[in-house]
DOKEKE-647935 format. One record per residue (C-alpha): x, y, z. Coordinates in steps of 0.25 Angstrom, whole numbers, plus 5000, padded with zeros to 4 digits. Example, Ala and Ser with C-alpha at 12.3 -4.5 7.8 and 13.67 -1.06 7.14 Angstrom:
<rs>
<r><u>5049</u><v>4982</v><w>5031</w></r>
<r><u>5055</u><v>4996</v><w>5029</w></r>
</rs>
This chain:
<rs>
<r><u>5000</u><v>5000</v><w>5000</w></r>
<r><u>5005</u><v>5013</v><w>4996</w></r>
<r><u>5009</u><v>5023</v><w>5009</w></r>
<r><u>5007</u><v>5038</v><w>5009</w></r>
<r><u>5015</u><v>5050</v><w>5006</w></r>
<r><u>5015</u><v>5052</v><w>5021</w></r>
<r><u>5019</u><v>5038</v><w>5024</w></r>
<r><u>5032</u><v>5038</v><w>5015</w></r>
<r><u>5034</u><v>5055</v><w>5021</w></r>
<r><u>5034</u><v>5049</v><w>5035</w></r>
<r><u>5045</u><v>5038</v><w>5030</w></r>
<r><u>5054</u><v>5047</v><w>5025</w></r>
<r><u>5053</u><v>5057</v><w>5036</w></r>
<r><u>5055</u><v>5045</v><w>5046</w></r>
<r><u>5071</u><v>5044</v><w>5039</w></r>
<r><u>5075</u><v>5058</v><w>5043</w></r>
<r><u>5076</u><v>5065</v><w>5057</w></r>
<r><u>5066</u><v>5069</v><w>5066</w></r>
<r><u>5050</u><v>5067</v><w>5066</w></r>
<r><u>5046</u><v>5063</v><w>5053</w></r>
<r><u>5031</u><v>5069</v><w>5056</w></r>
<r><u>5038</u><v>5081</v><w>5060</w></r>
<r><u>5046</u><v>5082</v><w>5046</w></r>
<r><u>5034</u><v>5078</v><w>5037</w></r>
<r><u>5027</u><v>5090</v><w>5043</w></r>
<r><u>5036</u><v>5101</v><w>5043</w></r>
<r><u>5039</u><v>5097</v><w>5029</w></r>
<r><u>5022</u><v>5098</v><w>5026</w></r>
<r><u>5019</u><v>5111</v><w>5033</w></r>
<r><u>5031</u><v>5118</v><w>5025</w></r>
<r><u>5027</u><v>5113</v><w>5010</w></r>
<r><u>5014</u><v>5115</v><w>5015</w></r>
<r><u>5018</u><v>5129</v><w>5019</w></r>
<r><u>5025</u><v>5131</v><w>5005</w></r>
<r><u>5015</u><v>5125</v><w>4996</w></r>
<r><u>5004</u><v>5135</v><w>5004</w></r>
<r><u>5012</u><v>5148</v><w>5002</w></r>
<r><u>5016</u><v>5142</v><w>4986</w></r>
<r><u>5001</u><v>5139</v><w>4983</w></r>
<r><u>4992</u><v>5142</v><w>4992</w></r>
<r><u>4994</u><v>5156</v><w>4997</w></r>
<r><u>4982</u><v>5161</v><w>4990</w></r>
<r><u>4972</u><v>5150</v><w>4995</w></r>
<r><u>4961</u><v>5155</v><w>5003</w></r>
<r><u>4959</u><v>5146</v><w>5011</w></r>
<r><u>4975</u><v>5143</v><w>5016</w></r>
<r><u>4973</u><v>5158</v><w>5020</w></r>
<r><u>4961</u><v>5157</v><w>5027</w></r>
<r><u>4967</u><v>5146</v><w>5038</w></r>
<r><u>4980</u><v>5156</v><w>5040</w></r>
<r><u>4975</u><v>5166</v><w>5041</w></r>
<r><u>4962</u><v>5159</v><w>5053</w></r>
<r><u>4973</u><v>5155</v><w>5058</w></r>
<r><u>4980</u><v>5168</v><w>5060</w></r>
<r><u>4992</u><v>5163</v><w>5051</w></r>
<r><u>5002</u><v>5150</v><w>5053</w></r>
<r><u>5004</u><v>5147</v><w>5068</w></r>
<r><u>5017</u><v>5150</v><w>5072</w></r>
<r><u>5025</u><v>5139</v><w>5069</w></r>
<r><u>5022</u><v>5137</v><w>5055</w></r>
<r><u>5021</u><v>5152</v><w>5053</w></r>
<r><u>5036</u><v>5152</v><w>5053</w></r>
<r><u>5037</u><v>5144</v><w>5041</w></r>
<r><u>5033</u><v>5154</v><w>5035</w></r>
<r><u>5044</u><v>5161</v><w>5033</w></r>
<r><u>5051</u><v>5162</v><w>5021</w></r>
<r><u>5053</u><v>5172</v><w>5008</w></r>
<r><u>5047</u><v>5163</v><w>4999</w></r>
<r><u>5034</u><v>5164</v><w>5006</w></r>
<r><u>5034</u><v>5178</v><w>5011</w></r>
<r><u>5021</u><v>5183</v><w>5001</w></r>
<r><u>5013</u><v>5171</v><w>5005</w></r>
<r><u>5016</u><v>5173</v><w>5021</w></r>
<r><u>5013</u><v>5188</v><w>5020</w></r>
<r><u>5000</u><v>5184</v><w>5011</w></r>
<r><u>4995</u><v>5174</v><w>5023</w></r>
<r><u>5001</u><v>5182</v><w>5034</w></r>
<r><u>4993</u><v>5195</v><w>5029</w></r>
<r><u>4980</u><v>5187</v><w>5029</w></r>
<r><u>4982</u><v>5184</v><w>5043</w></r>
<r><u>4986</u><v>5199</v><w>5048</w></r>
<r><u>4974</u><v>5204</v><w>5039</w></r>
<r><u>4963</u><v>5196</v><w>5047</w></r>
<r><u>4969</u><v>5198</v><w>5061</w></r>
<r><u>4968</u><v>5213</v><w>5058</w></r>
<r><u>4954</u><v>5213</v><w>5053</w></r>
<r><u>4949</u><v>5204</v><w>5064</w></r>
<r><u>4958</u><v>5214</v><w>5076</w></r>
<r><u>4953</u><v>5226</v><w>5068</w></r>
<r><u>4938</u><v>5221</v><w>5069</w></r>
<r><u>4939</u><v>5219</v><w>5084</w></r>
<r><u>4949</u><v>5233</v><w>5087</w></r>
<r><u>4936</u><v>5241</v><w>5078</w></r>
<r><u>4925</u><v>5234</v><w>5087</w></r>
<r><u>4932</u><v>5236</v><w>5101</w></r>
<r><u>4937</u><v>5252</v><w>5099</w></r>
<r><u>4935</u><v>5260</v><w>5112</w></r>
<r><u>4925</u><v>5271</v><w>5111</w></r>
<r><u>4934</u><v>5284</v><w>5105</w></r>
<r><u>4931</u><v>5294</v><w>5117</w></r>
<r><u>4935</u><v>5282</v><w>5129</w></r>
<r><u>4945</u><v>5285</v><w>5136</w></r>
<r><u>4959</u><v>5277</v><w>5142</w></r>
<r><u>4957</u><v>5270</v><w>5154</w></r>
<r><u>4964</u><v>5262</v><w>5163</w></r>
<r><u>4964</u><v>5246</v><w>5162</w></r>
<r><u>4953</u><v>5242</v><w>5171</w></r>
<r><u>4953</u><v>5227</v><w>5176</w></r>
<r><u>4940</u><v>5225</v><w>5166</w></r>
<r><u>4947</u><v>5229</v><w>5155</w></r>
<r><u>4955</u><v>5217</v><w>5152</w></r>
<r><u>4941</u><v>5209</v><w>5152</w></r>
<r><u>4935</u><v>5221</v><w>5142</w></r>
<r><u>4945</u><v>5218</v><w>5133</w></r>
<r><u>4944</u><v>5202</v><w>5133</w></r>
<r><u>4936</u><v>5204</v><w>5121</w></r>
<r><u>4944</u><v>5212</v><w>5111</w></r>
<r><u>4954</u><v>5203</v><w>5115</w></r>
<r><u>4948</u><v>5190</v><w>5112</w></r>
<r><u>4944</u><v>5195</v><w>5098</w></r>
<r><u>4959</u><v>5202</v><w>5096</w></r>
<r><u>4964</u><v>5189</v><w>5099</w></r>
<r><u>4953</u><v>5181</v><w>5092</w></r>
<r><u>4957</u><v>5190</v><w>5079</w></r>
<r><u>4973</u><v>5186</v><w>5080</w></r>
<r><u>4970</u><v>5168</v><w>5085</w></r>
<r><u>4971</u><v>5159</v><w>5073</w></r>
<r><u>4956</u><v>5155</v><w>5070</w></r>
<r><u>4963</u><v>5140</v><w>5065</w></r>
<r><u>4975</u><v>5133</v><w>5067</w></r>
<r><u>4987</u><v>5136</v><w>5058</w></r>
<r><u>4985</u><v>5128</v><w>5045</w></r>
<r><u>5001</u><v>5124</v><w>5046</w></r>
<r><u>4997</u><v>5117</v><w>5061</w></r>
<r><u>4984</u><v>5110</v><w>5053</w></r>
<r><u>4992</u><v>5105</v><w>5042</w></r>
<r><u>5004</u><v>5099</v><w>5051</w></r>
<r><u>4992</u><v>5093</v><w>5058</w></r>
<r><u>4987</u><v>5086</v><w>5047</w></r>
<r><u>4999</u><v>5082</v><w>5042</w></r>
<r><u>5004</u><v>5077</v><w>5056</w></r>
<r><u>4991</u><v>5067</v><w>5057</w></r>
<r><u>4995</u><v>5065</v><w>5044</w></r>
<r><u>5007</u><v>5060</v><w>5046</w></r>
<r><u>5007</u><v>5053</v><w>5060</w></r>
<r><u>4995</u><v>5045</v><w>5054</w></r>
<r><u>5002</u><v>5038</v><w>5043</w></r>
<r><u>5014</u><v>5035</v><w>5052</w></r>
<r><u>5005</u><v>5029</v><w>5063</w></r>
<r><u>4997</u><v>5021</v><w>5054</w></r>
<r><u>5007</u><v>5016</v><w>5045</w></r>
<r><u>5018</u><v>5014</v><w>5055</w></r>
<r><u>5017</u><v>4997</v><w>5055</w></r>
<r><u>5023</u><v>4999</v><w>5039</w></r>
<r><u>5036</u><v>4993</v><w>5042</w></r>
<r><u>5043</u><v>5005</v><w>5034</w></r>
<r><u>5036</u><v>5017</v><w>5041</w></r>
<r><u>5039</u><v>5010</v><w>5055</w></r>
<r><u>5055</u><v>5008</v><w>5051</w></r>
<r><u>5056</u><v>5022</v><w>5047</w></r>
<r><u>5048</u><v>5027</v><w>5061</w></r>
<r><u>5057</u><v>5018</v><w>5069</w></r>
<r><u>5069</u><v>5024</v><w>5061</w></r>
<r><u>5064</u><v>5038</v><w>5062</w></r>
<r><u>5066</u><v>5049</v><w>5073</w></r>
<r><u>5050</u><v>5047</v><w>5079</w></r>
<r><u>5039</u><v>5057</v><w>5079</w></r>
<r><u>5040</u><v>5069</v><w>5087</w></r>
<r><u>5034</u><v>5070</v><w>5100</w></r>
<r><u>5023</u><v>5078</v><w>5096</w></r>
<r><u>5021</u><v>5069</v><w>5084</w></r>
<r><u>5020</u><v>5058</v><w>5091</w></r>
<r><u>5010</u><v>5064</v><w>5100</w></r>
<r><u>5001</u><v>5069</v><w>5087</w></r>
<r><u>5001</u><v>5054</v><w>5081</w></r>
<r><u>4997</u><v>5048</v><w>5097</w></r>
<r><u>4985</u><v>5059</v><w>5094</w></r>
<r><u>4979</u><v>5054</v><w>5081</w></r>
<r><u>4968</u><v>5046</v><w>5079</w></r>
<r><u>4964</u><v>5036</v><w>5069</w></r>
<r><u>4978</u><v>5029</v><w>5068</w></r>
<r><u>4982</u><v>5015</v><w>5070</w></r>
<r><u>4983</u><v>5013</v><w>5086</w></r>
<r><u>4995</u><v>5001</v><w>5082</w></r>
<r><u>5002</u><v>5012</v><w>5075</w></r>
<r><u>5002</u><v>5022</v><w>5083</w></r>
<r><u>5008</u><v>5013</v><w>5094</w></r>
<r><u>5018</u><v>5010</v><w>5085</w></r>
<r><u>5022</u><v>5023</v><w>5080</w></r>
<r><u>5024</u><v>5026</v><w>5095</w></r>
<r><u>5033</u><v>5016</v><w>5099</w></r>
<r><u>5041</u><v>5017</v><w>5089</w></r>
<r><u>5041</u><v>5033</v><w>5094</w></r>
<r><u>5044</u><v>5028</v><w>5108</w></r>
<r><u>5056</u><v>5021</v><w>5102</w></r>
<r><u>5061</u><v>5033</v><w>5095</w></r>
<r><u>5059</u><v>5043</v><w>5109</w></r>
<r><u>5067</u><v>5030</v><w>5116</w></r>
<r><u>5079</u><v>5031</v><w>5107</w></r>
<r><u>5081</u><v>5046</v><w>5107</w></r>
<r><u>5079</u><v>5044</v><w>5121</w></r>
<r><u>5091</u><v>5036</v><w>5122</w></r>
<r><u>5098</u><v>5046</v><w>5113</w></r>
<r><u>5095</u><v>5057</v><w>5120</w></r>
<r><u>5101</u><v>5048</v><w>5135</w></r>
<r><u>5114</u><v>5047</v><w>5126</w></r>
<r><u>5115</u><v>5060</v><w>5124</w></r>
<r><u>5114</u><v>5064</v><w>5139</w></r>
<r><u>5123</u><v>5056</v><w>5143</w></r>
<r><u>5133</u><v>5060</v><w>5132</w></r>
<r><u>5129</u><v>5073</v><w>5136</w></r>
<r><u>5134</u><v>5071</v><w>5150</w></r>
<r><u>5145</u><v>5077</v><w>5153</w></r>
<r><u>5150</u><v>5065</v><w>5161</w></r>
<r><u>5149</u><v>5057</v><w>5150</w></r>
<r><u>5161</u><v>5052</v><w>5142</w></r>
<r><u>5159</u><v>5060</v><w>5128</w></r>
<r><u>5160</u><v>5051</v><w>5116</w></r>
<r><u>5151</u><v>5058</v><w>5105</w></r>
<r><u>5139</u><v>5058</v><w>5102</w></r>
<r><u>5130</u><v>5048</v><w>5094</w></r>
<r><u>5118</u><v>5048</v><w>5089</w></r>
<r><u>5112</u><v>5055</v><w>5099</w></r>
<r><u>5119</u><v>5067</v><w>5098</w></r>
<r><u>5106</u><v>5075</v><w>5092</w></r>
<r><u>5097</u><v>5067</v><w>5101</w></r>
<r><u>5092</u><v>5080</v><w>5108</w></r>
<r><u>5088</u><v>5088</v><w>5093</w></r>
<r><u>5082</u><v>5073</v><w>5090</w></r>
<r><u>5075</u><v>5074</v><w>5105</w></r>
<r><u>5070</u><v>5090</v><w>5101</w></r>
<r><u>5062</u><v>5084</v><w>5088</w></r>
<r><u>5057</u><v>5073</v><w>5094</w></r>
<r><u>5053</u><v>5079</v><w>5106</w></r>
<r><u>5045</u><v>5093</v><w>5099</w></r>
<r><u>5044</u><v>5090</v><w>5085</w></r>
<r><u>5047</u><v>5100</v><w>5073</w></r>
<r><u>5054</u><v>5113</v><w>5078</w></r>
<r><u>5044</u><v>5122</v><w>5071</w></r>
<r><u>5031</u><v>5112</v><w>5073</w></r>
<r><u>5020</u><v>5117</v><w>5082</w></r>
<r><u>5021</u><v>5105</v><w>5093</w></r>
</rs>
């Protein structure tokens, strides 16, 4: 039976370093950040769920920069600006003060008075939705975690797990929370994570006791970039909103 692309993409990323979840994604959210500001920068409706939710949250936001897509970020970045203003402008016109009061001190009561323009400031500048980036890494994280759960009794797709570096911590979690995948599995796909932990683990005792400065020195081994292999395992991707 013929497997999936994402069958033979979790393959692959299982033969290089780190999460292969982790790399698929961050691969995904950037084509799917080029292609949108390559093709799709006039569709309405890609506008529409920016600009509700008050732009790309702050992690993926900051894959935006880059010259080649500086017209497109101002383009998107402008309708987002432009429907804060008209939704603060709206509120500030119907909340004006009558022209002939005067000054006064802050009374303890003022703070209640001014509950209301505040929530509607504040309703005016929160995202109405998530940011479409975080919906998309979403989708393709089920995505992903699904197939591997469900397929992980291939012999080929368990060889190249048990070879890889494991999921991250906080993909291993996201697949413990799925529903509708093989209960056999999923138990498998754990122990063979708990394997992977228990062998950095004992990397990472290596290292300490290297690290030790009573410790006769004779180099390091493989061990030696346990700690940054512990960081990747442990958060998952540097710029990922976990």
């Amino acid at each position: 039976m013929q497997k999936s692309s994402v069958y033979h993409e979790l393959i692959e990323a299982m033969g290089q370093p780190g999460c292969p979840v982790c790399q698929l994604i961050d691969r995904a959210v950037r084509q799917y950040v080029d292609v949108f500001f390559y093709e799709n920068i006039t569709n309405v409706e890609r506008r529409a769920e920016i600009r509700e939710a008050r732009g790309y949250c702050s992690v993926h936001g900051a894959l935006l920069i880059g010259h080649s897509r500086t017209l497109g970020v101002a383009i998107i970045q402008h309708d987002v600006i432009n429907d804060v203003l008209r939704e603060i402008n709206k509120t500030l016109a119907t909340t004006e003060p009558a022209k002939n009061s005067k000054p006064r001190k802050p009374a303890p009561l003022d703070d209640l008075a001014a509950a209301p323009l505040r929530n509607t400031l504040s309703s005016a500048m929160k995202p109405k939705r998530d940011c479409p980036l975080c919906e998309y890494e979403r989708d393709r994280e089920r995505n992903l975690l699904r197939t591997l759960i469900n397929e992980i009794h291939v012999p080929e797709m368990r060889a190249a797990f048990e070879r890889s570096s494991g999921l991250c911590l906080p993909h291993a979690n996201a697949a413990l929370q799925l529903r509708g995948v093989s209960a056999d599995g999923l138990r498998l796909v754990m122990q063979i994570e708990r394997d992977i932990l228990q062998r950095l683990k004992s990397e990472l005792d290596e290292y300490l006791v290297k690290s030790n400065g009573s410790y006769e020195y004779v180099g390091m081994g493989t061990e030696a970039d346990a700690p940054m292999r512990a960081v990747k395992l442990v958060s998952g991707r540097v710029f990922g909103r976990r």
